[in-house]
N, C-alpha and C positions, 0 to 999 in steps of 0.2 A: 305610940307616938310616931309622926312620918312628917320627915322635911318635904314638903311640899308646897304647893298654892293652887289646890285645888277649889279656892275656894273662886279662882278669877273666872275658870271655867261656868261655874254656877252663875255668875255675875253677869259674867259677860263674855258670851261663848264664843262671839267675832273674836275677841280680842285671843282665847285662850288656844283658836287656828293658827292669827297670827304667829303668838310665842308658842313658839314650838320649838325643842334645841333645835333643832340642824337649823332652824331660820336663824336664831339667836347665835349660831356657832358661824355662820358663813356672815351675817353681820359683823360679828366685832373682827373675824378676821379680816372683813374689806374695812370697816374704818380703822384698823390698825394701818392696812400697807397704804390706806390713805395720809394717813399721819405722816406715816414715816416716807413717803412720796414728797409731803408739801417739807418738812425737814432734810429732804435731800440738798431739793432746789434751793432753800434756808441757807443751806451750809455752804452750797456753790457761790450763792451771792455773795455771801462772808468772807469767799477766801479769793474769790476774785477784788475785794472792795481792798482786803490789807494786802493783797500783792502788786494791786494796783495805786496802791500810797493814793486810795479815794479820800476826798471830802464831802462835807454834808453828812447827813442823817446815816449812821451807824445800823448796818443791815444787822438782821435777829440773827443770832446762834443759838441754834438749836439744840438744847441741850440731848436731845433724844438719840444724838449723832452718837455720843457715847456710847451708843449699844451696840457700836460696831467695833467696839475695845476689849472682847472679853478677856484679853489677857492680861492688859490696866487694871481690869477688876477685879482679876484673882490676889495681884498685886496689893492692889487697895483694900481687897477683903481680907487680906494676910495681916496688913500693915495696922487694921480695923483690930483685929482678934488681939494683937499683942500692944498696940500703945491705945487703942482707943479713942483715935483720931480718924473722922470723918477724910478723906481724900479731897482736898480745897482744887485740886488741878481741875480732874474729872470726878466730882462725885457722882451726877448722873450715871455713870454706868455702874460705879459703885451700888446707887441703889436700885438700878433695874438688875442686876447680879440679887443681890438680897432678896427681891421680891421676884426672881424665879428660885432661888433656892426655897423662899419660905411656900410658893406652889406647888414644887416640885414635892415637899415635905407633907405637905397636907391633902391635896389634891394628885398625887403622881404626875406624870410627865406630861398634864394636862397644857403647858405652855406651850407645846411642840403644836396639840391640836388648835386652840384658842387664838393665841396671836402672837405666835412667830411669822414672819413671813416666809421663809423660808419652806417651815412647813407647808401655808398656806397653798405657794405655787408649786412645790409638791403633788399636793393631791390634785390642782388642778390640770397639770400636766400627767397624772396616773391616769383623772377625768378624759381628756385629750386621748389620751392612751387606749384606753376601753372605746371610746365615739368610733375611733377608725379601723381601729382594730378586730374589736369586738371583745378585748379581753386584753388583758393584764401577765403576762407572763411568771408561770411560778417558780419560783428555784428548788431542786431535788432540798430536800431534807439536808443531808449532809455537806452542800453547799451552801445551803440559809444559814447551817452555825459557823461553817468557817468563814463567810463575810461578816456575823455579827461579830468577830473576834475583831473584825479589824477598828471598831470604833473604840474597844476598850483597851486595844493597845496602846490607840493615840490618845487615850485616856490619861490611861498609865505614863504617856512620856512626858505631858503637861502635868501631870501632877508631882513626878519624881523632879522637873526641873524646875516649877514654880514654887508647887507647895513646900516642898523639901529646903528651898534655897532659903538659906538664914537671915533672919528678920530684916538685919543689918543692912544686907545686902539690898534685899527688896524697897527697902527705904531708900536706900542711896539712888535706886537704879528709877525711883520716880522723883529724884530732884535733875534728872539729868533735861537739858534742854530737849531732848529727842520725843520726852514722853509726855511733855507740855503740848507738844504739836503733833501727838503720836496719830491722831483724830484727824487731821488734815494731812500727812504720812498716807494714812490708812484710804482716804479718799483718793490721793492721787492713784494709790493703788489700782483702785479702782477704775480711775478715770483714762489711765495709760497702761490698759491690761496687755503685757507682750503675748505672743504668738502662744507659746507654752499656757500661759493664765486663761487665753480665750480659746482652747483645745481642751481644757481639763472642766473649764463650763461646759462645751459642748457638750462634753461625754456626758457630765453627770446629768442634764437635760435630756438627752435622748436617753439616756439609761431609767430615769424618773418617768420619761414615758413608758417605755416600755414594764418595767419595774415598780408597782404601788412604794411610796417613800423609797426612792435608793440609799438618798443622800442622807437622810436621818433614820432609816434602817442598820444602814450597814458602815456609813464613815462620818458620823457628829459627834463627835467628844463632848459634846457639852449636852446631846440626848443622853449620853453613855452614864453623864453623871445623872440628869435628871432622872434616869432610869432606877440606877441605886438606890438615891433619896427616897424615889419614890416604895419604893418595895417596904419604906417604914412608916408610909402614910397611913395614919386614922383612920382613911376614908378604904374601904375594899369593896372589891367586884365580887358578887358572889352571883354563884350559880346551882339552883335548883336540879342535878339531876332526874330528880322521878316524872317534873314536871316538863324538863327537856323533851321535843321530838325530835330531835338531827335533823331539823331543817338547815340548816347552813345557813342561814340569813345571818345571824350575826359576823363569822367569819368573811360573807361577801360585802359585808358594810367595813367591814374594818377598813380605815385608812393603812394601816401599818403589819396587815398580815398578820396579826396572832390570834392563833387557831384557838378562839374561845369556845366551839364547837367542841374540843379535844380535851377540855378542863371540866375536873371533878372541883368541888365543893367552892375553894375559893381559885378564882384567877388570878392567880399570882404570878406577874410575868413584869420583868423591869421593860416590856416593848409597848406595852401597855398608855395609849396616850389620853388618856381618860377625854375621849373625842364624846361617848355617848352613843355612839352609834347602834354599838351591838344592844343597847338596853330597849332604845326607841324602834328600832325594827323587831325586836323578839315578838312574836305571836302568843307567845301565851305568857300570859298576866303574871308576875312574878318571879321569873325561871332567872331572868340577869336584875340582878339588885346593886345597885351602890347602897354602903352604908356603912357611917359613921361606927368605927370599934366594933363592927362587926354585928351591930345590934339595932342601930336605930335606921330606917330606911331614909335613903337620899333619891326625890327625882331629879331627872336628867335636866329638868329645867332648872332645879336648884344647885343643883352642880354645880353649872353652868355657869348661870349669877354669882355665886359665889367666887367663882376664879376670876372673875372679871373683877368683881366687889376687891377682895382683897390683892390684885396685882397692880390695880391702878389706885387703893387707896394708899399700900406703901410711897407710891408714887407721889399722891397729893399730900400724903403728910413731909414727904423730900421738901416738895414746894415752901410748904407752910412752913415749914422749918428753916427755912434759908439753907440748907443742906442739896440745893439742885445745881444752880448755874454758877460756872465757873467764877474763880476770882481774880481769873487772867484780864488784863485789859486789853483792849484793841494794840495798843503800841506794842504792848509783850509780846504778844502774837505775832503781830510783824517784825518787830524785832527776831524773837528766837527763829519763827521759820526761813528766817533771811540765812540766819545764822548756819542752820540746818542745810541751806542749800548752796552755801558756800564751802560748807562742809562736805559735801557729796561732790560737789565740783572738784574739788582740789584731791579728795580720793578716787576721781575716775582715771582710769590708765590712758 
């Protein structure tokens, strides 16, 4: 038995060029940072409409803005685990949190490759990197682990002060007016980055050039966990020693630098972003496998689909469920961030 669809090749061999991962992979990653492009502008129109005490037709709020809350969400996923109440403020990011944790679980840290953006301008800036350079710069061995420590320590510090803080607490601290508008907070952030915020971009941009994944190699907390989850996925990378030739190719495909080239039987590595790469470039038939429990073979094109399949259908079933868009109204909005910024007024020195 082999997860695959080979039978589309047979059928129709144009089409089986077409769907090839890396095409299927640089797809959804552009219609993701498309998405979340046209939801930016979304969100700007919406927050310029209630601070400007607009009338007329109520611009969209997009709920996908939430995914710029991952701390809301650990919040909501706490508050989820112990009363069993959906998050009414922001559940969208609540359930974009659940359906990378349930990827992360099944597929490893396949979200980082698929449709994080993040990732996405990553690699393309690695890409950039290699065009001018000719190459990618590698870190000494005993430098590559002491920057991998730094993601899991800021791992460690969101977990000890989210996870750890008492249920109570975490409830309380999403009825506060702050975390109602934490989403538009979070934008202005953005939109009024001081001198320090647009220094600590730059670095990690040139350092992503220079460096294949800096920023999700060595400082994402939230790869750091994906990474763990992932190491208990179903799904495993194996590898064929006898039939290995140390070509390198897999290793030069990697997006995220792990030395698959350097691994016996299974590749077991939490850096691991189940991109596909190293399977689809191996030269001999068999050598890099994904596969289900370690037994049933997985292609990379099923892979593929599948992470896409189950990350946007948790999503549609949010929809369908009335479990996505806020139960804030426009006025509450307006109201609390008014509230919010007379609050910050009267605390400035």
């Amino acid at each position: 038995m082999k997860l695959s669809i080979d039978g589309i090749s047979k059928k129709n061999p144009s089409l089986a060029k077409l769907l090839t991962p890396r095409i299927l992979r640089k797809a959804v990653q552009l219609i993701v940072v498309a998405i979340l492009m046209l939801a930016a502008w979304q969100f700007y129109d919406f927050v310029e409409y209630i601070r400007s005490g607009g009338i007329g037709p109520i611009p969209n709020r997009p709920p996908a803005a939430e995914g710029l809350l991952p701390i809301a969400a650990i919040l909501a996923f706490k508050a989820f685990l112990a009363i069993r109440v959906i998050d009414p403020i922001h559940p969208a990011g609540l359930m974009i949190f659940i359906a990378t944790i349930a990827i992360a679980w099944l597929f490893r840290r396949s979200l980082c490759s698929w449709i994080c953006p993040i990732g996405t301008l990553s690699e393309y800036l690695a890409a950039f990197g290699r065009k001018t350079m000719g190459r990618n710069l590698t870190m000494p061995e005993w430098l590559d682990i002491a920057l991998l420590a730094i993601k899991y320590a800021i791992l460690l510090f969101i977990l000890r002060t989210f996870i750890l803080m008492p249920t109570a607490e975490a409830i309380s601290f999403m009825q506060l007016p702050f975390y109602a508008v934490s989403d538009i907070k979070m934008f202005d952030l953005y939109l009024n980055l001081s001198v320090t915020g647009f220094a600590i971009i730059t670095a990690l941009v040139v350092g992503s050039i220079f460096i294949k994944s800096f920023w999700c190699r060595y400082l994402c907390p939230y790869g750091a966990l994906l990474g763990i989850l992932g190491l208990l996925s179903p799904v495993v990378l194996t590898k064929n020693n006898e039939t290995c030739i140390d070509c390198g190719k897999c290793n030069k495909a990697c997006p995220n630098n792990v030395n698959v080239q350097g691994k016996r039987g299974i590749v077991a590595t939490a850096e691991c972003i189940g991109c596909t790469s190293c399977v689809s470039v191996c030269p001999t038939k068999g050598t890099l496998t994904f596969k289900l429990l370690g037994i049933v073979p997985i292609t990379p094109i099923v892979f593929g689909i599948s992470v896409v399949v189950v990350f946007f259908g948790i999503i549609a079933a949010a929809q369908l469920s009335g479990h996505w868009d806020t139960n804030l109204t426009v006025d509450a909005y307006r109201t609390l961030d008014h509230m919010m910024s007379n609050a910050a007024t009267n605390l400035a020195p």
